[in-house]
C-alpha angles and dihedrals in degrees: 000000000000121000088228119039080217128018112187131196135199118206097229096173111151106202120191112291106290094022116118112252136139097239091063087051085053103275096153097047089058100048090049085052087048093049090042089048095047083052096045090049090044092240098127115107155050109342087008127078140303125212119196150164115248129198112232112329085192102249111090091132075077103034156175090064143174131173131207118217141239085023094053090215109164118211137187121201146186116191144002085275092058092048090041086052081046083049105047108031093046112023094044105020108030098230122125114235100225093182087070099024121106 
């Protein structure tokens, strides 16, 4: 078994200025809100749920992007409202947001 039920990771690469890359479409701001929520919620630890900056993941062309382990589900976002429905549908509730995933 896995250490976390869930490990995320946001892809944070920062590419050269008017290259394609999630940092410079708020990447890093969004995985910061993720880590402070799972600690708010009490969901960061041991058997819970990891949240973590990636390099480049390779699809910037689609990014931002994140992906949830050990499902391997890849999501784009937009906003704090698109990584709160993540959070909630699957991290809490174990159900894949197809509207975000990719």
């Amino acid at each position: 078994m896995s250490y976390f039920k869930h490990h995320v990771f946001f892809c944070c690469n920062q590419r050269a200025a008017g290259e394609a890359c999630c940092n410079a479409r708020g990447a890093t701001e969004m995985q910061t809100y993720a880590k402070d929520r799972i600690a708010q919620l009490k969901m960061k630890g041991e058997g819970k749920v990891r949240i973590n900056k990636a390099g480049c993941l390779d699809r910037c062309d689609q990014g931002p992007v994140m992906v949830v382990y050990p499902e391997a589900v890849w999501y784009t976002y937009i906003d704090k409202e698109d990584v709160e429905e993540i959070i909630q549908e699957h991290l809490i509730n174990g159900r894949v947001v197809e509207r975000l995933k990719i």
